[in-house]
C-alpha positions as a printed NumPy array, in Angstrom:
array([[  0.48 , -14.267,  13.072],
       [ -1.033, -17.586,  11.848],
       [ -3.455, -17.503,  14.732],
       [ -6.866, -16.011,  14.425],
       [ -7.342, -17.117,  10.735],
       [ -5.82 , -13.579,   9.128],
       [ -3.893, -14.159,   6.021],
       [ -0.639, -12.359,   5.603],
       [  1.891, -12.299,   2.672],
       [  5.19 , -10.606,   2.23 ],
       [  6.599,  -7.874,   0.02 ],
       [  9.856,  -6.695,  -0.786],
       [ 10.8  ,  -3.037,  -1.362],
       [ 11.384,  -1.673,  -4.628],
       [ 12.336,   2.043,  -5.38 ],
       [ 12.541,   4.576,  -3.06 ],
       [  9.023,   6.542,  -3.019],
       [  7.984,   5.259,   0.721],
       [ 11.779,   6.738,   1.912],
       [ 12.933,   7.361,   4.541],
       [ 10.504,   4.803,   6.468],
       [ 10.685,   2.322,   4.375],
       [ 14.174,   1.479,   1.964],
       [ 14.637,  -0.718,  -1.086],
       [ 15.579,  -4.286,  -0.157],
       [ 13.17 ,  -3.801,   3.24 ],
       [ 10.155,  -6.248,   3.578],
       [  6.845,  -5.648,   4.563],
       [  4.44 ,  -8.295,   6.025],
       [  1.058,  -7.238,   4.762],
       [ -2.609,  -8.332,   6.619],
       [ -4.638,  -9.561,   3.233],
       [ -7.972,  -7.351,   3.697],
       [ -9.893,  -5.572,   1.103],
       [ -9.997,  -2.672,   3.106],
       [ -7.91 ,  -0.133,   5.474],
       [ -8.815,   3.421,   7.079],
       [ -7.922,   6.197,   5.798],
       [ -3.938,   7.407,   6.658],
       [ -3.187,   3.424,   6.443],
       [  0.066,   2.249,   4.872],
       [ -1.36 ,  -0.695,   2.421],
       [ -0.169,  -2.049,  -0.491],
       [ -2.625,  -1.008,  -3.335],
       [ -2.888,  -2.816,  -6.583],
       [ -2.939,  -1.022,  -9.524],
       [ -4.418,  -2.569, -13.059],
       [ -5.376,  -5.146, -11.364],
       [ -1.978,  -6.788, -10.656],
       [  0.609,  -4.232,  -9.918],
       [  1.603,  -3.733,  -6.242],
       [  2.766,  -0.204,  -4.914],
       [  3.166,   0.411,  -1.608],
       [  1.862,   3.904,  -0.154],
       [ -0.254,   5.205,   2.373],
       [ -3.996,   5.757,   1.105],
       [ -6.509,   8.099,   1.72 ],
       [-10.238,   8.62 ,   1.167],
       [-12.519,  11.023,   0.253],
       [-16.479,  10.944,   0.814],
       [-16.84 ,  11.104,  -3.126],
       [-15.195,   8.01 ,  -2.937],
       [-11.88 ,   8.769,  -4.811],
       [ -8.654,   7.221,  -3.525],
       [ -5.536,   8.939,  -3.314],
       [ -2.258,   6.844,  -2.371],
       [  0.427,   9.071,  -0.256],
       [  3.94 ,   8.271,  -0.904],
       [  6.189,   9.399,   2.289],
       [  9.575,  10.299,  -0.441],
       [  8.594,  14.286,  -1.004],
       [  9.943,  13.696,  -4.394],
       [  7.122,  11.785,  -5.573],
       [  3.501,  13.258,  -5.79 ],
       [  0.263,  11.967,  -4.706],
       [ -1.778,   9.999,  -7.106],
       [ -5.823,  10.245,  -6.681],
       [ -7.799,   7.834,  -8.612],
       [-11.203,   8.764,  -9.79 ],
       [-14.531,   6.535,  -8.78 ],
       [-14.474,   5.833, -12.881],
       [-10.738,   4.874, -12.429],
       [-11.148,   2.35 ,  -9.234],
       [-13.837,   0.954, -11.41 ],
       [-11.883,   0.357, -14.833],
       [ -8.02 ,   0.17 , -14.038],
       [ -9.082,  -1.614, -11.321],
       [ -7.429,  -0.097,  -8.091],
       [ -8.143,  -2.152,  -4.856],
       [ -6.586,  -2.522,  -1.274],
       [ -4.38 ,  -6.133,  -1.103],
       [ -3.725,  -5.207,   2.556],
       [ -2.217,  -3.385,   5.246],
       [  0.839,  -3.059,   6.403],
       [  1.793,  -4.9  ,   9.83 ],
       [  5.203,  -5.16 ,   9.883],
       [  8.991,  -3.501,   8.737],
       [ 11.518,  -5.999,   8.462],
       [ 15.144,  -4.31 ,   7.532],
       [ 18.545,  -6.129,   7.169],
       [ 21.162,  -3.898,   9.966],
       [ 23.973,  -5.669,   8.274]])
């Protein structure tokens, strides 16, 4: 991972919205990139600061909607005016799961 000049940082679960695929506690090693293709597990910032983990699609109008796997929990899309003033913005893509078995 530290070849090649990519930057990666970790992430640790919270909450249960990305279930069953991903569980509280797990950690996710995230590629730092400003963007991802559509259907892409990433974490997302939200406000600027806050980190949620979901899979994100786009739309041609260029709204954003992030996907969380837990049925429970509904999509959110974000409007172009939203992106702009919350801000939302990609902090990276997932790369790897890591999960405690004991």
């Amino acid at each position: 991972m530290c070849a090649g000049g990519k930057e990666y940082f970790a992430l640790k679960v919270k909450g249960d919205s990305m279930w069953p695929d991903y569980l509280e506690g797990d950690i996710v090693i995230v590629k730092k990139t400003p963007t991802c293709e559509s259907g892409d597990v990433c974490a997302v910032y939200v406000n600027g600061y806050n980190a949620t983990l979901k899979r994100v699609k786009f739309f041609e109008s260029g709204e954003l909607t992030t996907i969380p796997i837990n049925s429970s929990y509904p999509p959110r899309t974000y409007t172009l005016e939203e992106i702009r003033s919350l801000p939302v913005s990609i902090a990276g893509v997932v790369v790897e799961l890591r999960q405690k078995l004991k």
